[in-house]
C-alpha positions as CSV (number, residue, x, y, z in Angstrom):
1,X,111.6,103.6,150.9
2,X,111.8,101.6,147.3
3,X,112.7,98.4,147.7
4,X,116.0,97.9,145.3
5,X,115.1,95.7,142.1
6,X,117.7,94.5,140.2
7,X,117.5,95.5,136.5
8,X,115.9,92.9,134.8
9,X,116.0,92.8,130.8
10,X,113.5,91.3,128.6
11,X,114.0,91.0,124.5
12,X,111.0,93.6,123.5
13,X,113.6,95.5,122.0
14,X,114.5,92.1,119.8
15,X,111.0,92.0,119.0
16,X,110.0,95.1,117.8
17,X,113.1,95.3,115.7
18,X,112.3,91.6,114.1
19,X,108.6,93.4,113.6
20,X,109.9,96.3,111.7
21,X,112.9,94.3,109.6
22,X,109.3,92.1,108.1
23,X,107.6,95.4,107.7
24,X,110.9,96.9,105.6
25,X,111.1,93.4,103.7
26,X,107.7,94.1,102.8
27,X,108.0,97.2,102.0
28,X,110.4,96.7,99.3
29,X,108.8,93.8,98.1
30,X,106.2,96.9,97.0
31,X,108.2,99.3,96.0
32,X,108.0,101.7,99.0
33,X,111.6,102.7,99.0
34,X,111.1,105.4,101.6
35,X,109.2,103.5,103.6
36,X,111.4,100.4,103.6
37,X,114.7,102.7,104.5
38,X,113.2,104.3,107.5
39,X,111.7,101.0,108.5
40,X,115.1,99.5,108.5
41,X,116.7,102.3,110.7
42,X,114.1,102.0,113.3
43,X,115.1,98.1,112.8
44,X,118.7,98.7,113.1
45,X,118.1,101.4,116.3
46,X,116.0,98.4,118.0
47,X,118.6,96.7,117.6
48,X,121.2,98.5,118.9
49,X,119.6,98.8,122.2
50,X,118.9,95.4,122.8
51,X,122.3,95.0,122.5
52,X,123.2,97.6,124.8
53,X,120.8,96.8,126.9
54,X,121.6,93.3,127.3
55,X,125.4,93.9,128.0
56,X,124.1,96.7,130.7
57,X,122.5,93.9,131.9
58,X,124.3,91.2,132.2
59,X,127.2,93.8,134.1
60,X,124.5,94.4,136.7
């Protein structure tokens, strides 16, 4: 039927959270607290599955 593709990983996840650690940086720069904490937890969430991603990966 489907031909079987291996997984393959690529480092959105890396970027996005890079994206959203600047945004949080800048958002404290301003003095949007709220803003800046949520910004870092989607940060530290991106990263988190990169990193779980990668290791899936590299086991496959």
């Amino acid at each position: 039927m489907f031909p079987l593709v291996p997984l393959q990983f690529s480092g959105e996840f890396l970027q996005y959270a890079i994206v959203f650690f600047v945004l949080a940086i800048l958002a404290a720069l301003v003095g949007a607290r709220g803003i800046a904490g949520i910004t870092m937890e989607i940060a530290r969430l991106f990263v988190l599955l990169f990193i779980v991603l990668a290791v899936i990966s590299l086991l496959l």
